[in-house]
N, C-alpha and C positions, 0 to 999 in steps of 0.2 A: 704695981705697974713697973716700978726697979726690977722685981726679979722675972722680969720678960727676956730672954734671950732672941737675940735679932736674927733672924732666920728667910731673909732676903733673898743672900745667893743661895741659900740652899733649895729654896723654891723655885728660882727661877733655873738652878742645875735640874732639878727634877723633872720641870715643864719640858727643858728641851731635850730630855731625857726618852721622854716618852710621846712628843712629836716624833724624834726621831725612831723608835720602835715603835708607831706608827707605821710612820712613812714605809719602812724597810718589809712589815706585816702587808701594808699594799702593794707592793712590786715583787714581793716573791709570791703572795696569792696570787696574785694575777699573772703570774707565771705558771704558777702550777696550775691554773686554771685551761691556759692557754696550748698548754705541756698532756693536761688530762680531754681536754678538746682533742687535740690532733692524734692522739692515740683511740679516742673510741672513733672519729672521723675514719682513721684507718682499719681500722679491728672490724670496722663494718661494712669495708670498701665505699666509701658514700660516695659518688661522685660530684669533682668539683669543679667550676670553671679556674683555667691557667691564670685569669687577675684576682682571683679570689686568693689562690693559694700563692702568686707572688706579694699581697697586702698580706698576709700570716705570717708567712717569711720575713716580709720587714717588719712586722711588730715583734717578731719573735727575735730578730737584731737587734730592736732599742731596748727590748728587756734586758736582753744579752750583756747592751752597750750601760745598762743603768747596773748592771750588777759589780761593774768596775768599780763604780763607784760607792758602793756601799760596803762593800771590802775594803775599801780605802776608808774610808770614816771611819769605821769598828775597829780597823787594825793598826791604822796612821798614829803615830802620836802628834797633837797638834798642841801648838805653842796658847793657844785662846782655850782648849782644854784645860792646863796647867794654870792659868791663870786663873780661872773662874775657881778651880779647885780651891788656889790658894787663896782667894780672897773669903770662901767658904769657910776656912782654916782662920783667919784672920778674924769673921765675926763673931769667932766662937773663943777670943783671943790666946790660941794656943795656933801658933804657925808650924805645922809640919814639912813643909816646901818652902822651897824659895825661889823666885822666878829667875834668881841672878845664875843660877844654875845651869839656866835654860840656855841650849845654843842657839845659834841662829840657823831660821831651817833650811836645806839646801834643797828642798822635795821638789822635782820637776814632777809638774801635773801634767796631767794628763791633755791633750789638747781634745777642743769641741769634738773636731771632727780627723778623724786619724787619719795620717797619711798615705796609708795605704788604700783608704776609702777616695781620696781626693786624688792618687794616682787611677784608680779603677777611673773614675768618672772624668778622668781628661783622655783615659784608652779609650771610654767608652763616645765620648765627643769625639774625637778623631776617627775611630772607625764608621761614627754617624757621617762624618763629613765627608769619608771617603769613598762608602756608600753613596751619598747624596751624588756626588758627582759622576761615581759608575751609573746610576741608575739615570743622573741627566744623558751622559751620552751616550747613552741605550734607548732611550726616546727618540732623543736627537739621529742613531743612525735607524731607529727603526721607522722613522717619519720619512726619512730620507728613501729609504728600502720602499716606504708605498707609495711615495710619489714618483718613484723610477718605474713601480712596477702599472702604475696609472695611466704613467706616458705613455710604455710600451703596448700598453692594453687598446687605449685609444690609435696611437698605428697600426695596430694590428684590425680594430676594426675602421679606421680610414680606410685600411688599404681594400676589407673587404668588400665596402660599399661602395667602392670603385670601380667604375665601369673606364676599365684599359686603354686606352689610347696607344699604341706602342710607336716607337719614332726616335730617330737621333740624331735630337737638336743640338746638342752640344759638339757635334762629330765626332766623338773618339770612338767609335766604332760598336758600342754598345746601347741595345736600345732599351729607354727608358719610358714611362707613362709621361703622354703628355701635361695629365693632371695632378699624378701624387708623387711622380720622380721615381717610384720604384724601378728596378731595375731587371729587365725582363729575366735575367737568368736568377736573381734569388726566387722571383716569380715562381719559377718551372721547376724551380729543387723544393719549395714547399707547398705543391699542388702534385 
């Protein structure tokens, strides 16, 4: 039982080891998977619905957006790698690292969601709103447009169903219906 060598961090190096080639083995198949879809989808012209192929397009973005990040793991040196190693090195007691060595990291990460993604979608909120309010007052004058054109419809058949009276009660010298006000001479220019 003394000559057991302790072999802790090295198991638990190996586990996340191979979590992480895991993980990396499922987002690049399902990439290529996604990648060998849309190429026989094309090669066979299949036809698609436009939300079908805008949801493809954005999965084929977060693959895009997850592939940042697995380049950055694989190729990052990270200070919790260094460490695990060394304590690795430590149980085995022969120290080949030293952590004091280590700088401190100045790695700006990557943020959630990129800023160019979050300027697109305040372009795209504002052209929504601006929209929104073209298309209100294009209701608004075309509501407008058919109740002008209602009114005129309806004097137009007042005036048809009108049986004439002509006379001028106001005296200015022009005669008008005594029941609907028309005036005899627009009368006589459209008959």
């Amino acid at each position: 039982m003394a000559d057991q060598t302790p072999d802790g961090f090295k198991q638990l190096l190996n586990k996340m080891m191979s979590r992480r080639w895991y993980i990396t083995a499922l987002v690049l198949g399902g990439f290529m998977l996604i990648i060998a879809g849309i190429f026989v989808a094309v090669s066979l012209q299949t036809p698609m619905a436009a939300a079908w192929k805008e949801l493809l397009m954005l999965l084929l973005g977060a693959f895009i957006g997850s592939y940042g990040k697995i380049i950055d793991y694989w190729f990052s040196d990270t200070d919790k790698d260094k460490m695990l190693v060394q304590k690795m090195d430590e149980e085995d007691g022969v120290s080949l690292s030293d952590t004091n060595d280590m700088k401190e990291s100045d790695h700006n990460y990557a943020p959630i969601i990129p800023d160019a993604f979050v300027q697109g979608a305040a372009g795209a909120r504002d052209l929504a709103i601006t929209e929104g309010k073209q298309n209100f007052e294009l209701a608004k004058d075309q509501q407008e447009h058919e109740q002008e054109m209602e009114k005129l419809e309806f004097e137009h058949h007042a005036h048809r169903q009108c049986q004439h009276i002509w006379g001028d009660s106001d005296h200015d010298g022009h005669l008008e219906c005594q029941t609907c006000g028309l005036l005899k001479e627009s009368w006589d220019e459209s008959h």
